[in-house]
N, C-alpha and C positions, 0 to 999 in steps of 0.2 A: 929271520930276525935274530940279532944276538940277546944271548942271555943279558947285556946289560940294558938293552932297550925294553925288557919285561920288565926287572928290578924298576926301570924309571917309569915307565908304565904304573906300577908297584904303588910306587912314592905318591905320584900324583893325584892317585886316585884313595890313599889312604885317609880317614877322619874320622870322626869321631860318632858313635849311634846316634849321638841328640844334631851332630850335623843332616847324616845320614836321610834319619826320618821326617827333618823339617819339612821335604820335600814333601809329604802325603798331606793331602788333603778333603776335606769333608766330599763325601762321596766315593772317595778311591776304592778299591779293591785291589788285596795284596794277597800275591799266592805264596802259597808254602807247602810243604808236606810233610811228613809224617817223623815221630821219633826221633832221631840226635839231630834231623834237619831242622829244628825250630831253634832260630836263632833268640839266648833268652838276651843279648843285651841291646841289641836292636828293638826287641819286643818289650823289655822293660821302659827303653827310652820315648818309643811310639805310645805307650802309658802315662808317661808325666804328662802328655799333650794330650790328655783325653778331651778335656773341657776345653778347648779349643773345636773340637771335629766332631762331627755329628754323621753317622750314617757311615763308616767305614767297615768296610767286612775283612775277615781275615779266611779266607780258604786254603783250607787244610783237612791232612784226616792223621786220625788218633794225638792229638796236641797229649805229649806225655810231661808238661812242664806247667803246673798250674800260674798258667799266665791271668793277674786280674780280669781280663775280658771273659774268661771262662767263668768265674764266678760273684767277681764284684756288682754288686747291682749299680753303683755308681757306671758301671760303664755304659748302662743301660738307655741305649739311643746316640750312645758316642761310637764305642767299638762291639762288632758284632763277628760271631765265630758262625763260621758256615763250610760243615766237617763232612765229609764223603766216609767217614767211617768212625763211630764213638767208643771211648773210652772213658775212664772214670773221671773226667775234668770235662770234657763236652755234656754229660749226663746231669752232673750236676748245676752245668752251664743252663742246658734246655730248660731244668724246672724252674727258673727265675726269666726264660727269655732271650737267654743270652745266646744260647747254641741253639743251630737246627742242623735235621741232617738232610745231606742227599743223596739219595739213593743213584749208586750207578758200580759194576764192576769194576773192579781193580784194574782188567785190560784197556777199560774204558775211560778211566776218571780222570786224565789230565788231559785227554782230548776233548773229552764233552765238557769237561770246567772249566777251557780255556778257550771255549765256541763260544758258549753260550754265558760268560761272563770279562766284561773286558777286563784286562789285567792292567794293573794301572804300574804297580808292581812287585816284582818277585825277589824275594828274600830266604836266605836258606847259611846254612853253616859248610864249612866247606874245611878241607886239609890246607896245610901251607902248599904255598907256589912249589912247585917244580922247576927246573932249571927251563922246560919249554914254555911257560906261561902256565900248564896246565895244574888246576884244583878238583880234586875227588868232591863230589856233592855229597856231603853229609855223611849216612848211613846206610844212602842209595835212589834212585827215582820214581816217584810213584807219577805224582804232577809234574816233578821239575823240568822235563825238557820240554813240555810244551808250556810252560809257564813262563819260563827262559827265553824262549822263542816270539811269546804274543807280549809281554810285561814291554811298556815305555823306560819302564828303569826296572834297573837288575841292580840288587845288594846283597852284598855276602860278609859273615864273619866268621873269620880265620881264626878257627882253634889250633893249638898245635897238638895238643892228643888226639884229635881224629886222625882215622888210620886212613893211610893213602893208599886204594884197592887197584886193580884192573877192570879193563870195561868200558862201557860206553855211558858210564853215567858219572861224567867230567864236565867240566868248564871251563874253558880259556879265559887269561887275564882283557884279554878283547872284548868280551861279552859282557864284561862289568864294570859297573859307571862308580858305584863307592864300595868302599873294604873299610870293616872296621879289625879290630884284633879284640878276641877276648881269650885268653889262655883258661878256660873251665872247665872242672871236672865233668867225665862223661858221665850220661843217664847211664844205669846201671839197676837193668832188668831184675826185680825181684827174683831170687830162689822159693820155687812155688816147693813146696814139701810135699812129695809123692807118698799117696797114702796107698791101701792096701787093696781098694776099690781100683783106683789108677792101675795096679801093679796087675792085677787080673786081666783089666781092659789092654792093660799094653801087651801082655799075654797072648789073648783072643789076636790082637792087630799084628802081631809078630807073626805067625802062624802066616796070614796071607801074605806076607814080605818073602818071595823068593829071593834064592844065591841070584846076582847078579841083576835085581831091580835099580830102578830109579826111582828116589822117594819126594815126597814132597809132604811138608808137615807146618803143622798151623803151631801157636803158642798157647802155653799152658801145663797144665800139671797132666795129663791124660797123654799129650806130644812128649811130656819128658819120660815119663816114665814106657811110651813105644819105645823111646831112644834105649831105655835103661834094659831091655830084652831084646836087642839086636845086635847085641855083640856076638851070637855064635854064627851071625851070617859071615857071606863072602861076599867080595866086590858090590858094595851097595854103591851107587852113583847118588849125586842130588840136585835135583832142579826144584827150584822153590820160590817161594814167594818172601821168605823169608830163611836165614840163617842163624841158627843160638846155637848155646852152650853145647848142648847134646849133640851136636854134630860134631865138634872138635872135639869130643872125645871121643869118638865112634870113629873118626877121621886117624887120630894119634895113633889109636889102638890099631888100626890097619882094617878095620871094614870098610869102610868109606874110601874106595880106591879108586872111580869114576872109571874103571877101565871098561866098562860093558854098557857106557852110555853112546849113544845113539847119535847125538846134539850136543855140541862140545864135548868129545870125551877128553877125559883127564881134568875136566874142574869141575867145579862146584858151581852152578849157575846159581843166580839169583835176581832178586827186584831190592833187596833190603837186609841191615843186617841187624839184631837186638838182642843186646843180652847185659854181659861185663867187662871188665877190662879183660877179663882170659878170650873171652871172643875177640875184641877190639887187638889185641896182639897178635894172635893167628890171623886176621884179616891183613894187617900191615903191610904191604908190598908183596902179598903171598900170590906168585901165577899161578896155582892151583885154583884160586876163588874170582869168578867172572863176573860182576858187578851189572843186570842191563836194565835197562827202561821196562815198565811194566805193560808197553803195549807192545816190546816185543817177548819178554819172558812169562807173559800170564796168559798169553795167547796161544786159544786152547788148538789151532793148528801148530803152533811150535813146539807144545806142550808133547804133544801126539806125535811129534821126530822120537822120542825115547822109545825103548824097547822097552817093556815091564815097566811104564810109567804107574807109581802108585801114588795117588793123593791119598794124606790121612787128616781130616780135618774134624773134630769138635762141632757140634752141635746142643742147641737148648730141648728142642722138643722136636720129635714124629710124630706124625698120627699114620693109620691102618691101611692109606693106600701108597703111603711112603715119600707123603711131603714131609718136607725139613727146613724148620724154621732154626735157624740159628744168628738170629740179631735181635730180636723184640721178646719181651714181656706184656703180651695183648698188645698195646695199641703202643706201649711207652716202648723206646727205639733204647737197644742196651748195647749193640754191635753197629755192626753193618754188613755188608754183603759180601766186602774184600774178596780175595777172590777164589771163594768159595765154590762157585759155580764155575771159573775160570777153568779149574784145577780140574775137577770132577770132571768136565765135559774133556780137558786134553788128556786125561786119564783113558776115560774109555772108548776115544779114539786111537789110542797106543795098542798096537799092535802086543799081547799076553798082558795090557794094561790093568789095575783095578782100581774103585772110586770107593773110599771108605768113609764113613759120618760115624762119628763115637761118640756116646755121650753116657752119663748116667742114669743107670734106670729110673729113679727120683732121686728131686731133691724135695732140701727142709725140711731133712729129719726124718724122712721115710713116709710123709705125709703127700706128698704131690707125686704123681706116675708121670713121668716125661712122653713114656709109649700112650694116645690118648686113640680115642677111635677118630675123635675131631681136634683141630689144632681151634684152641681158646679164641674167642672172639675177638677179630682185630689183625690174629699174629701175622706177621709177614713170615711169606713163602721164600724160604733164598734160595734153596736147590728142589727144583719140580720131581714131580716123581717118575719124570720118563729121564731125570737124569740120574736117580739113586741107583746105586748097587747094590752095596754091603751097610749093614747098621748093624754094630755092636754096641755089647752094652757089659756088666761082670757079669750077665748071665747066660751072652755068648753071642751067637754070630748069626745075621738072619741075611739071607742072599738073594734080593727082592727085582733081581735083572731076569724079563720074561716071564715072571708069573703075572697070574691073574689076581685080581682085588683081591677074594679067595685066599688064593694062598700068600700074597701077601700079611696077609692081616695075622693069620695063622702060625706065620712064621716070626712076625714081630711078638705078639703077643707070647709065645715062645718063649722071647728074651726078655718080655718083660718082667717088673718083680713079683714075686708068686702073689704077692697081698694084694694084687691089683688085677691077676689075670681075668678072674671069674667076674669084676665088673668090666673091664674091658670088651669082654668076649658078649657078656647079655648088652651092651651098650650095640656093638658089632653088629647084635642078629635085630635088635629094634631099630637100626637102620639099613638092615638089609642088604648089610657087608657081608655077611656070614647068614648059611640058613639052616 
């Protein structure tokens, strides 16, 4: 086909959000995903028609754009958010009603949410056209190609600062029935401030990152500051779930050289990217960074192609035989599962592979012990204890692959904070973890 038969393609299919959305209706279900892919002015114009539509869902995970559905109570029985992974605008969504979540892995979530939910349609932001028809999705794939795939209608809005990556996570002007344009500033991932707690833990996590690993790293101040102590390595490689800041400087600097990856060498794999516009520029047209669907980049046989595959992921709480809850506060859902267990299991299928869980000894001021003999009533399990390895904490490193309860427990408590060991430990032996 010629370039000029896309351009008219282009034209055709071009109009306006409140055209766009007219098309949804009461009952519908519209898929989306995660981060720069939530389009806000499709989403703001499917808003003025709330009181028109009753019953419509929006599926998604981490909605980073405080869309009214997420918190207006007026939207309440009109538009409904239904999030495969929560963040601060779904949280606040839940306690009025508005969000629920669902539980499923990251390799998992756009296959099982586009089985067992019809798509009525799918909406997402995308790069400008390319000369062959083709548009970069968003900030990468979590749901979108099976959402793309099962959706009666497919819409997209054309930013022109989103950065046009490599990869499989595209879409032809074919595929899609409206385009609207909205030129908007990119989401622009807060600078978390690495404290001195963080700076220890990334410490401890640097230590098991050998010369010539492949890393994989979650977000937050605990991942920036790993980043901030792995500049005296050599040739780190990265396959991830995600891509930030810390990587393109670690990248510039000359660690980050993918020469001793396993699985695409020489780039940067990924499912997503989040951060600022220094990220969003180094993404640009860069071949070094490979863009793919999360049910082939989270997938823990893919995962387990790298050589020294390390996950570094974040967690809320452990307890003694080395479950790991890292998405709930007791019963109230604070994360989700992403792909926490994804990673972990393609980790310590990777041949000199290792699975890391980090988190802080307590929070709240030094008043709650994270390390517990029992995980609080309620909490949800995200990574089991026959998939945990390593759990650090700033009081150090506990390596719970093949030991028994025993020495489990033994070795967390360890790392736990000294104000907490001695009820940990009598908590331990009254249930007969310890004797």
């Amino acid at each position: 086909m010629s370039v000029n038969l896309f351009k008219e393609q282009y034209k055709a299919k071009l109009t306006t959000p409140e055209e766009a959305v007219s098309c949804v209706q009461s009952g519908f279900n519209i898929g989306g995903s995660l981060g720069l892919n939530d389009p806000p002015a499709l989403g703001a114009a499917l808003c003025k028609r709330y009181r028109e539509l009753e019953n419509v869902r929006i599926i998604q995970s981490l909605g980073m754009i405080p869309q009214p559905w997420m918190h207006d109570p007026e939207m309440k029985g009109h538009l409904f958010n239904h999030s495969t992974f929560f963040g601060r605008y779904n949280r606040e969504g839940a306690e009025i009603g508005l969000s629920d979540y669902a539980p499923e892995h990251m390799s998992t979530s756009g296959k099982i949410s586009s089985k067992n939910n019809h798509i009525n349609v799918y909406w997402t932001t995308v790069s400008p056209m390319d000369k062959r028809g083709f548009m970069s999705i968003g900030g990468g794939s979590v749901h979108d190609k099976f959402f793309l795939k099962a959706a009666d209608i497919a819409m997209v809005e054309v930013n022109e600062n989103l950065p046009r990556y490599m990869g499989d996570a595209m879409l032809h002007i074919s595929d899609v029935d409206y385009i609207v344009e909205n030129t908007a500033p990119l989401f622009q991932l807060p600078v978390v401030e690495i404290s001195e707690k963080d700076r220890v833990i990334g410490r401890y996590v640097s230590e098991l990152v050998e010369d010539g690993a492949t890393i994989q790293l979650g977000i937050g101040s605990i991942p920036n500051a790993v980043c901030a102590e792995l500049f005296h390595k050599k040739d780190l490689g990265v396959h991830t779930e995600m891509i930030h800041d810390g990587m393109v400087d670690l990248y510039e600097a000359g660690v980050i050289t993918n020469r001793k990856k396993t699985y695409f060498p020489g780039r940067m794999t990924a499912v997503f990217f989040l951060g600022t516009n220094k990220l969003y520029d180094f993404i640009h047209d860069n071949p070094a960074i490979y863009i793919q669907d999360a049910t082939v980049n989270a997938d823990e046989v893919t995962i387990g192609q790298n050589y020294k595959q390390v996950s570094i992921n974040t967690t809320l709480m452990v307890d003694l035989s080395g479950q790991v809850c890292s998405e709930s506060l007791g019963t109230v859902q604070y994360s989700g599962t992403g792909g926490a267990l994804d990673y972990s299991r393609g980790a310590r299928r990777s041949e000199g592979g290792k699975a890391i869980m980090a988190l802080y000894s307590t929070v709240k001021n030094d008043t709650i012990s994270t390390i517990t003999a029992m995980l609080p009533q309620g909490s949800y399990v995200t990574v089991p204890r026959t998939d945990v390895q390593y759990i650090v904490t700033e009081y150090g490193i506990a390596n719970l692959q093949g030991r028994t309860r025993s020495e489990r427990a033994r070795a967390l408590i360890n790392i736990a904070h000294p104000d907490f060991r001695n009820e940990i430990e009598q908590e331990a032996r009254r249930l007969k973890i310890l004797f």
